[in-house]
Backbone as a ProteinNet text record, in pm:
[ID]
protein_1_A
[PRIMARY]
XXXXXXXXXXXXXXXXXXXXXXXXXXXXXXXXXXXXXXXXXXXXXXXXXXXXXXXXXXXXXXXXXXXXXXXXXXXXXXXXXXXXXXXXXXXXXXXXXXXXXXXXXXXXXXXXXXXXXXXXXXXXXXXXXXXXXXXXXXXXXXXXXXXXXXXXXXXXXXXXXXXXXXXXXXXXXXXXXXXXXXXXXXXXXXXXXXXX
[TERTIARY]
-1575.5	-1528.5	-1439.2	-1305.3	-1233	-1276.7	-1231.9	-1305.2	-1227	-1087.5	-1010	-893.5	-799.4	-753.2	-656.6	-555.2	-487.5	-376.8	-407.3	-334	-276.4	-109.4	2	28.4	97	141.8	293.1	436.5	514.1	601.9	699.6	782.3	884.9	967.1	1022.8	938.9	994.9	961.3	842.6	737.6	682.2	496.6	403.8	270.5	218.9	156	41.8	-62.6	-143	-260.9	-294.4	-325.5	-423.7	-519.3	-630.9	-750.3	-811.1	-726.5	-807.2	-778.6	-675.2	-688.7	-733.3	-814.3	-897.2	-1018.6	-1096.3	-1184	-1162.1	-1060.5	-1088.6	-1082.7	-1020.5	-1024	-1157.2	-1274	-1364.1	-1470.4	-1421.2	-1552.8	-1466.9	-1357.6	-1342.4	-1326.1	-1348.1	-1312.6	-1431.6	-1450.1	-1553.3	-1525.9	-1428.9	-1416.4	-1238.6	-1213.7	-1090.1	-1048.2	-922.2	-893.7	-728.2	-725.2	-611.4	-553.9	-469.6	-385.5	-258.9	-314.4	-240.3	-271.9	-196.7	-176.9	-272.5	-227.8	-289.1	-287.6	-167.7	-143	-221.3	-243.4	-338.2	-456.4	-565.4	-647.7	-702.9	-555.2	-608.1	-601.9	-487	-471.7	-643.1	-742.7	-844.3	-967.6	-941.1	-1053.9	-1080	-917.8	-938.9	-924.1	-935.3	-972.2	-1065.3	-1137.9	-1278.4	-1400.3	-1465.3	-1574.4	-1569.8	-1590.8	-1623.9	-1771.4	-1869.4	-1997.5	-2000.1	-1936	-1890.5	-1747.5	-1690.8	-1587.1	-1671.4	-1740.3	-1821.9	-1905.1	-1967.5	-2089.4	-1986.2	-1905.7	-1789.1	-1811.6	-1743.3	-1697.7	-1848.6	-1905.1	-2086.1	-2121.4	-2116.8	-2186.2	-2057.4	-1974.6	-1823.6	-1784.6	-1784.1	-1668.4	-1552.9	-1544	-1359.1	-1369.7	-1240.3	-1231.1	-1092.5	-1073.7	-939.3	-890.6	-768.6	-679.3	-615.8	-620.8	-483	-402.7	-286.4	-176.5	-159.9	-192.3	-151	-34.3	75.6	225.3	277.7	438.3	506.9	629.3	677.2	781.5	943.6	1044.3	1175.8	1266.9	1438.3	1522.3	1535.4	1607.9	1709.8	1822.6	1934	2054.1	2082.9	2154.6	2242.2	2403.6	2452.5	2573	2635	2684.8	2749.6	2865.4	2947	3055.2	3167.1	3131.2	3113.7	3084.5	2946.7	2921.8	2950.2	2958.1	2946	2814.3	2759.3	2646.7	2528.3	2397.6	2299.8	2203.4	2110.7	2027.7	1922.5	1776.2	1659.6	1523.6	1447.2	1329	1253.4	1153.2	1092.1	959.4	832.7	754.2	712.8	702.6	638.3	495.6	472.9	328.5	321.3	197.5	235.1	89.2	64.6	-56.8	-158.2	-101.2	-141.9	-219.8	-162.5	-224.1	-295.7	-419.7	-439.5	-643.7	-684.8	-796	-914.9	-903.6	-1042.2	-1023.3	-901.6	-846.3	-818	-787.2	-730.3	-868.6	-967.8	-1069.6	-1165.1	-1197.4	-1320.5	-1250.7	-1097.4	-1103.8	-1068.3	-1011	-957.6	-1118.5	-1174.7	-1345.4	-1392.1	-1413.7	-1444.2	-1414.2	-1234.1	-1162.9	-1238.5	-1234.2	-1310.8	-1419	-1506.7	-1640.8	-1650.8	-1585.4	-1610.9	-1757.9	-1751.3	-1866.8	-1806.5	-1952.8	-1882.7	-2001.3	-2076.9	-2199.1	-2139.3	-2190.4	-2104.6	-1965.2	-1880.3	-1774.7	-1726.6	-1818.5	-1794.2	-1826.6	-1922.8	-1969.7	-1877.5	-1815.8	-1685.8	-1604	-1561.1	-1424.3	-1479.8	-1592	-1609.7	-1604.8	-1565	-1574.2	-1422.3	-1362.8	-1200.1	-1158.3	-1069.1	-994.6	-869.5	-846.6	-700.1	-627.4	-491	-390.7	-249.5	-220.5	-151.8	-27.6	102.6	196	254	127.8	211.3	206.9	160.9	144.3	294.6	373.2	511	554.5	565.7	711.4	850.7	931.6	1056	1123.4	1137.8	1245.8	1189.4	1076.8	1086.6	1156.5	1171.5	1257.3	1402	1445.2	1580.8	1657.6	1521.1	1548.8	1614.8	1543.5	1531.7	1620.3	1673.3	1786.1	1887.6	1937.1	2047.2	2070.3	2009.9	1973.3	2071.1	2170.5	2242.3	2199.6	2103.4	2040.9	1924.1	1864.6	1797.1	1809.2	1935.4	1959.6	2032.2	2119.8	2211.7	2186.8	2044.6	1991.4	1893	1844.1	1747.3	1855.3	1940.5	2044.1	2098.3	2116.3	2196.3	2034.4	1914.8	1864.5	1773.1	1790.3	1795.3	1855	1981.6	2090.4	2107	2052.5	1968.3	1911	1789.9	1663	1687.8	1801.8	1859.4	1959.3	2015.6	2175.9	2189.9	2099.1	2058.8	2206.9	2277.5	2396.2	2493.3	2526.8	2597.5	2579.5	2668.8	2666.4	2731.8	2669.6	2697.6	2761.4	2841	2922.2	2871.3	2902.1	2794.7	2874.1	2949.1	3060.3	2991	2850.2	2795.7	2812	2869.5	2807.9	2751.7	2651.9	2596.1	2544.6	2643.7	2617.9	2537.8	2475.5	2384	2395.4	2450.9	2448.4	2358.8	2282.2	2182	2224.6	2181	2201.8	2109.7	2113.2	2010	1874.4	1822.4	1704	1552.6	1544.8	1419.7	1474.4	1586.3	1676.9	1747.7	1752	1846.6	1946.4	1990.5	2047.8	2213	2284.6	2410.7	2477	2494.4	2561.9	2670.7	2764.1	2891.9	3040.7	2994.5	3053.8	2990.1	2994.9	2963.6	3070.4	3059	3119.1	3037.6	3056.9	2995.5	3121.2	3132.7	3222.5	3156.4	3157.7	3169.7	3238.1	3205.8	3335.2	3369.3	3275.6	3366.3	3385.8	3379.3	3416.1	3371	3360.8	3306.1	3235.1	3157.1	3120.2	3205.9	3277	3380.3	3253.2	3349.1	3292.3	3194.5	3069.6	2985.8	2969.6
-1494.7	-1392.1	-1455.7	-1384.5	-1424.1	-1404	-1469	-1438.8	-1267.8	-1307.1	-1189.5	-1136.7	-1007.8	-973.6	-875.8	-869.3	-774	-694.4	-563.4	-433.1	-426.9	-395.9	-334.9	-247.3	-123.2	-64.7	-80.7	-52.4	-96.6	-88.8	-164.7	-183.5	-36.5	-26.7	58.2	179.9	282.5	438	418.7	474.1	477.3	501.6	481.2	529.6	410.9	506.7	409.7	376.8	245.5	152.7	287.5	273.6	324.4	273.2	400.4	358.8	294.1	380	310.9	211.4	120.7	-65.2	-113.5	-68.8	-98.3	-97.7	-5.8	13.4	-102.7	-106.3	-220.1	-357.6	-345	-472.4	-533.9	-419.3	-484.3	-540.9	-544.1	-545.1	-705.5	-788.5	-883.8	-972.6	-955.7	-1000.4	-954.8	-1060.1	-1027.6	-947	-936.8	-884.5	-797.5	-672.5	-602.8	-573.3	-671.3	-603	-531.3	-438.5	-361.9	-325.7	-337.6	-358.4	-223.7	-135.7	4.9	67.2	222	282.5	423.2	519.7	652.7	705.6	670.6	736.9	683.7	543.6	489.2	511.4	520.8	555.4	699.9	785.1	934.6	975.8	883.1	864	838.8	706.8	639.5	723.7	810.7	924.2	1037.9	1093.7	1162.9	1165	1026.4	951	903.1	878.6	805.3	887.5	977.2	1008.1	960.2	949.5	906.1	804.1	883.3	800.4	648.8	703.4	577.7	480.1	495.2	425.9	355.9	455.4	343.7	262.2	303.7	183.7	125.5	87	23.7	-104.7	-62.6	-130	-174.1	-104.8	-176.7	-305.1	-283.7	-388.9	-495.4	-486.1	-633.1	-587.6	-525.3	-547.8	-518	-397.9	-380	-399.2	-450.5	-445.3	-355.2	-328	-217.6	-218	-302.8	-366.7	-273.3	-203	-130.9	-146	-120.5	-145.4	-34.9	-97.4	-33	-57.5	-143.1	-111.3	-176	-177	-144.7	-270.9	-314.3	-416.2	-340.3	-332.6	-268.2	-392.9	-316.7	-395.9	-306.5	-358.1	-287.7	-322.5	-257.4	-313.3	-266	-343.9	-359.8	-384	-295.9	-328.5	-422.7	-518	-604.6	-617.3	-596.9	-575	-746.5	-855	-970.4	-1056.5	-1022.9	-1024.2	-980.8	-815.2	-746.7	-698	-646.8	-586.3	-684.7	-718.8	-783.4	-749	-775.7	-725.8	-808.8	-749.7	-825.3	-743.9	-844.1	-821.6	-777.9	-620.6	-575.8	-538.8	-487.6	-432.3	-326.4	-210.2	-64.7	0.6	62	124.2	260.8	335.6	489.4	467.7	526.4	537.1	627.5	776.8	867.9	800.2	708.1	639.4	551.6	516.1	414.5	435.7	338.5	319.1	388	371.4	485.6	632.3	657.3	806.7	853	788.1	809.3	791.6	696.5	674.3	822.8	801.6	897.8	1041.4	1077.3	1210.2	1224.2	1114.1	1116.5	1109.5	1054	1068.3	1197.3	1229	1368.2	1496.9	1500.6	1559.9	1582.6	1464.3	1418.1	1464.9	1427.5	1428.5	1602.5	1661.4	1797.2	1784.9	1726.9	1706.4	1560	1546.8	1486.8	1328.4	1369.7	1235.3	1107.1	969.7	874.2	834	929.5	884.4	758.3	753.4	663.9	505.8	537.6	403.5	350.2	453.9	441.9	382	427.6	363.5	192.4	187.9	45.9	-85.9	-29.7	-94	-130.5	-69.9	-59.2	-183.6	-277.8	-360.9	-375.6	-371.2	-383.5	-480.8	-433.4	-578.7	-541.5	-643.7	-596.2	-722.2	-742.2	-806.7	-929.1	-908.4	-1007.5	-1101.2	-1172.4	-1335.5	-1335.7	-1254	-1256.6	-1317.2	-1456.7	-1547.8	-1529.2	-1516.1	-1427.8	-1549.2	-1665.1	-1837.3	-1844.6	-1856.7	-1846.3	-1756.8	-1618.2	-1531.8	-1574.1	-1645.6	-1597.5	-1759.3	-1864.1	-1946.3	-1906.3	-1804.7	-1773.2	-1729.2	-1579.3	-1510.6	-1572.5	-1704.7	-1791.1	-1853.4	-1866.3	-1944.8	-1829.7	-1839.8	-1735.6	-1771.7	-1840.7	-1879.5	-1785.8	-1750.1	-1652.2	-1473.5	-1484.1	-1342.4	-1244.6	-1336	-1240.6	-1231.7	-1332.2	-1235.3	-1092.9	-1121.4	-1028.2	-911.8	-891.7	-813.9	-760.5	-810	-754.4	-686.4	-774.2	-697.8	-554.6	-529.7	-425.9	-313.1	-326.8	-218.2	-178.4	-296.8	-206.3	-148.3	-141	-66.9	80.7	76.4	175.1	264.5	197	217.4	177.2	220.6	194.1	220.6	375.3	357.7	288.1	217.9	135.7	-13	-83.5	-183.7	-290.2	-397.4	-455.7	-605.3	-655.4	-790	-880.2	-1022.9	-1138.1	-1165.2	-1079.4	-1116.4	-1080.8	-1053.7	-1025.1	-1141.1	-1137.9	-1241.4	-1150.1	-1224	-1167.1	-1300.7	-1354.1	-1433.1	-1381.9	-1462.3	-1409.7	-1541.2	-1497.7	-1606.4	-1574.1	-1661.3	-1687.3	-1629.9	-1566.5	-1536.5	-1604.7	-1713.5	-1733.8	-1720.8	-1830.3	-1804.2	-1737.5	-1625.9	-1538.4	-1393.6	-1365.1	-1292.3	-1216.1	-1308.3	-1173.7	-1249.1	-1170.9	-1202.3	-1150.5	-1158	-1109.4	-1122.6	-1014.6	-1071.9	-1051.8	-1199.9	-1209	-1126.3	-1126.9	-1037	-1029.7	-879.1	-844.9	-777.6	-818.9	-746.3	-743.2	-635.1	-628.9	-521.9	-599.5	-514.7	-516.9	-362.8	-292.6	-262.3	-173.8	-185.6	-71.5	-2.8	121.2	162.5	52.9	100.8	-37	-17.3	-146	-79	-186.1	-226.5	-229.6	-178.3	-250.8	-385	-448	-496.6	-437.5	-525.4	-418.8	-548.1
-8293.1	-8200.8	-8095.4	-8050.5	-7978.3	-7826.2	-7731.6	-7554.5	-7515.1	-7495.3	-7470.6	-7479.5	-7498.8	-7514.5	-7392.5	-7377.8	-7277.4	-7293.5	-7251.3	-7296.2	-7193.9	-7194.7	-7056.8	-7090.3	-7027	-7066.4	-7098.8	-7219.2	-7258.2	-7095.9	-7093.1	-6969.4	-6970.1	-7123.2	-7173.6	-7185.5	-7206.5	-7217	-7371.3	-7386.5	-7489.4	-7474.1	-7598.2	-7546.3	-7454.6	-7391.1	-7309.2	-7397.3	-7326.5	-7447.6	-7511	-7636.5	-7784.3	-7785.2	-7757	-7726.6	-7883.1	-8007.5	-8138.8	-8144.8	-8052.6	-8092.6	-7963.6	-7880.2	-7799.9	-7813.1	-7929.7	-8031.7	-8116.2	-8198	-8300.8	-8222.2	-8095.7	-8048.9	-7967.5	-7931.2	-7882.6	-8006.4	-8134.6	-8239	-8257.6	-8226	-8238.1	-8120.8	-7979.8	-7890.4	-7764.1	-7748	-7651.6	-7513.8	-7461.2	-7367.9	-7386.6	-7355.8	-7342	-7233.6	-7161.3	-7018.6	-7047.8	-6984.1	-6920.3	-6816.7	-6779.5	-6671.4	-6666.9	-6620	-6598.8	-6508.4	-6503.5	-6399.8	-6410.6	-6300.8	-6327.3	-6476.4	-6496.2	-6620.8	-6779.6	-6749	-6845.3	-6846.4	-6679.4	-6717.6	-6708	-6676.8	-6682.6	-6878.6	-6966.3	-7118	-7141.4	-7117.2	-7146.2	-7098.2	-7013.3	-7042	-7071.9	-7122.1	-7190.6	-7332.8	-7376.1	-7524.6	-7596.3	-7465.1	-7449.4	-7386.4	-7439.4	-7318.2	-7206	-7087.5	-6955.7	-6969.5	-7002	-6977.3	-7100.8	-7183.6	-7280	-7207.1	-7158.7	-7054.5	-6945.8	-6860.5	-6779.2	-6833	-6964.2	-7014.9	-7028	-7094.3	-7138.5	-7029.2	-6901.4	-6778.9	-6748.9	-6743.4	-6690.1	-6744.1	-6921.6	-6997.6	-7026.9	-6916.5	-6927.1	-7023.8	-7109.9	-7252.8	-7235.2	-7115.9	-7077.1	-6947	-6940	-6793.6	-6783.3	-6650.1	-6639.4	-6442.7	-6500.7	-6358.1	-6384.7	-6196.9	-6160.1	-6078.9	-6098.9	-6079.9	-5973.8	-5836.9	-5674.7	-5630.1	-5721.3	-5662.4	-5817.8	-5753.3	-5849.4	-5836.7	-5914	-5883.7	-5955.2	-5874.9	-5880.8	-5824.6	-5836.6	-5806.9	-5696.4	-5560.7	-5482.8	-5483	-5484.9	-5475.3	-5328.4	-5248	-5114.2	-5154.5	-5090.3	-5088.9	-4926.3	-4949.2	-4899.7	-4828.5	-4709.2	-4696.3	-4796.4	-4748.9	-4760.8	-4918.6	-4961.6	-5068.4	-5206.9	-5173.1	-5298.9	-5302.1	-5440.1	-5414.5	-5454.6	-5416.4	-5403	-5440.9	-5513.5	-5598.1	-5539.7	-5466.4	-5432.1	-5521.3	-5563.9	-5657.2	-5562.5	-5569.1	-5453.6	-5496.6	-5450.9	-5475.8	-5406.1	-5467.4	-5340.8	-5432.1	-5337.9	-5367.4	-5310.2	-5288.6	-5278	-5221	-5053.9	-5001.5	-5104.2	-5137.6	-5182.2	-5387.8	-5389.1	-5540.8	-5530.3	-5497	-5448.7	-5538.7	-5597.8	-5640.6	-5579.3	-5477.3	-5451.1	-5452.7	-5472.8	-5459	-5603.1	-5673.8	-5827.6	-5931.3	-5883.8	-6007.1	-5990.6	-5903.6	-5875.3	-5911.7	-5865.9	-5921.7	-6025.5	-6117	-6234.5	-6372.3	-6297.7	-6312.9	-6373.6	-6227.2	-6199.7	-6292.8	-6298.9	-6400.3	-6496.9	-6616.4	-6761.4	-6741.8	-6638.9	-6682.1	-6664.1	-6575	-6574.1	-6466.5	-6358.8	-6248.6	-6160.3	-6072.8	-5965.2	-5986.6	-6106.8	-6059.7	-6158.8	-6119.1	-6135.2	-6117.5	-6053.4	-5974.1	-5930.1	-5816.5	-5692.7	-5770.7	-5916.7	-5950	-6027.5	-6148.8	-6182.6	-6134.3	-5997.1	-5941	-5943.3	-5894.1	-5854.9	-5947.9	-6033.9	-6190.9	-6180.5	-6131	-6117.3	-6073.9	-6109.3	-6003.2	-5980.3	-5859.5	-5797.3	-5881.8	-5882.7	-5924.2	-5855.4	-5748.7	-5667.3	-5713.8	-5676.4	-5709.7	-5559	-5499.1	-5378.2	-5390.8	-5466.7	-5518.5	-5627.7	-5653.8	-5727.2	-5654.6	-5737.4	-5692.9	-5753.7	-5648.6	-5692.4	-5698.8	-5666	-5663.2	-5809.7	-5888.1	-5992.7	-6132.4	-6089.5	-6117.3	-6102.2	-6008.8	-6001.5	-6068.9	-6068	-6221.9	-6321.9	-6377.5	-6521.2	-6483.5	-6414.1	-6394.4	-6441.6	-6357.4	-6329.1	-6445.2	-6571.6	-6683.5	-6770.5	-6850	-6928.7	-7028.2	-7091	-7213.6	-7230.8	-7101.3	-7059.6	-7059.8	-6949.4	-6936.3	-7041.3	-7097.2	-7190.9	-7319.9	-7362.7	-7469.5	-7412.7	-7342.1	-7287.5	-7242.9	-7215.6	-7170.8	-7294.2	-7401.6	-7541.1	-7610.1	-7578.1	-7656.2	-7578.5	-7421.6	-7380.2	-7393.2	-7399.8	-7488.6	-7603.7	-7692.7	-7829	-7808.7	-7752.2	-7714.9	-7654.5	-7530.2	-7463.2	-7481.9	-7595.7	-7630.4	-7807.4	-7869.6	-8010.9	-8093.6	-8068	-8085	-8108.4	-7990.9	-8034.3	-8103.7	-8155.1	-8213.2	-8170.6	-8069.5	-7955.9	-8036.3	-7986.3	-8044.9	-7993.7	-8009.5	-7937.8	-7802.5	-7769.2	-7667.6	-7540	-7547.6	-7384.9	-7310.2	-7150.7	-7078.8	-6931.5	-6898.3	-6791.8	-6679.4	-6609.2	-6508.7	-6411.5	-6356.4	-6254	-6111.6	-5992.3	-5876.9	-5795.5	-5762.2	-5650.9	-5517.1	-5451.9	-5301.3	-5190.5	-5157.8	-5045.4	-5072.4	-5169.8	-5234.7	-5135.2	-5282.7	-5219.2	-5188.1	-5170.8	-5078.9	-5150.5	-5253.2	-5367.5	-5476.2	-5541.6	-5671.7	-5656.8	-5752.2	-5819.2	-5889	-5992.8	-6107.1	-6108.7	-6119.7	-6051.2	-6129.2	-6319.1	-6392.8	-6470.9	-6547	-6668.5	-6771.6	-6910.6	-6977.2	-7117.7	-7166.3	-7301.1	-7410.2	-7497.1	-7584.8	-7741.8	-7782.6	-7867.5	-7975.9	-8074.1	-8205	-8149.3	-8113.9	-8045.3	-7916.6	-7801.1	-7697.7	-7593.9	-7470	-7428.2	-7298.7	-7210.2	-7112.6	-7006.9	-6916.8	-6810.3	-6713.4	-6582	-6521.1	-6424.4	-6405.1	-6246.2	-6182.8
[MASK]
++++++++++++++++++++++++++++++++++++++++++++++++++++++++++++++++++++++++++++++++++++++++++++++++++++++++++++++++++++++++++++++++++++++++++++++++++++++++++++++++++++++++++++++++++++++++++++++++++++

């Protein structure tokens, strides 16, 4: 038997964890953690019984991290610069673990008892320990970015049929502080990319 296993939800548009390979995955792995949002575990109870979800969480076999903020880009525009791109994290008072388990609880179970014990099973996973000087490594690395960049636009842009001609530079701004990508171009058989 394996120790453990971990479910995200996809970054891209698509289902949240499947509870049937969360099923097949606790009969080989001793422990199942997940790491999602309202939306995963409002999906996980109404997939799962409730009182079978908390035994679940009681007897360790799952565990289930939530995700109390969120990591985004901001862009700033620059008089000087151009535009600046800083790696950010926000959160929403109104979403917040003691407010979301218990009524999302509640909901499923169709009553109000075991709630509060529910939530407590819950654990935070918050993003302030994100080191962003490590990010903007990789960023700066075009060995890095512009496959990850060609193969985003497949994903987004399936349509078209992208040439190996992407480049996507990326310059450092005052590390910690922000990013910019100094040009882009991507060309097409049928059309292209201009610069941003």
């Amino acid at each position: 038997m394996f120790d453990s296993i971990t479910f995200k939800n996809p970054v891209v548009a698509g289902p949240l964890v499947d509870p049937g390979m969360i099923a097949e995955c606790l009969i080989f792995y001793r422990k199942v953690k997940i790491v999602g949002n309202t939306g995963t575990l409002k999906k996980l109870l109404k997939a799962i019984p409730p009182l079978v979800l908390l035994e679940l969480l009681r007897n360790d076999k799952l565990e289930f991290h939530y995700l109390e903020d969120q990591i985004g880009v901001q862009s700033q525009q620059h008089q000087t610069k151009g535009t600046v791109h800083s790696l950010i994290s926000f959160s929403s008072p109104q979403h917040t673990i003691d407010q979301e388990a218990p009524t999302l609880f509640r909901e499923a179970a169709k009553g109000t008892i075991y709630a509060r014990k529910f939530a407590g099973f819950i654990k935070p996973f918050r993003h302030n320990a994100f080191d962003q000087s490590s990010v903007f490594l990789d960023l700066s690395d075009s060995k890095v970015t512009e496959p990850a960049v060609k193969n985003y636009i497949a994903i987004m842009a399936p349509e078209y049929t992208n040439s190996n001609q992407i480049r996507f530079p990326i310059e450092e701004r005052d590390l910690g502080s922000g990013f910019q990508v100094v040009k882009m171009r991507c060309s097409w058989e049928g059309g292209s990319l201009g610069n941003s």
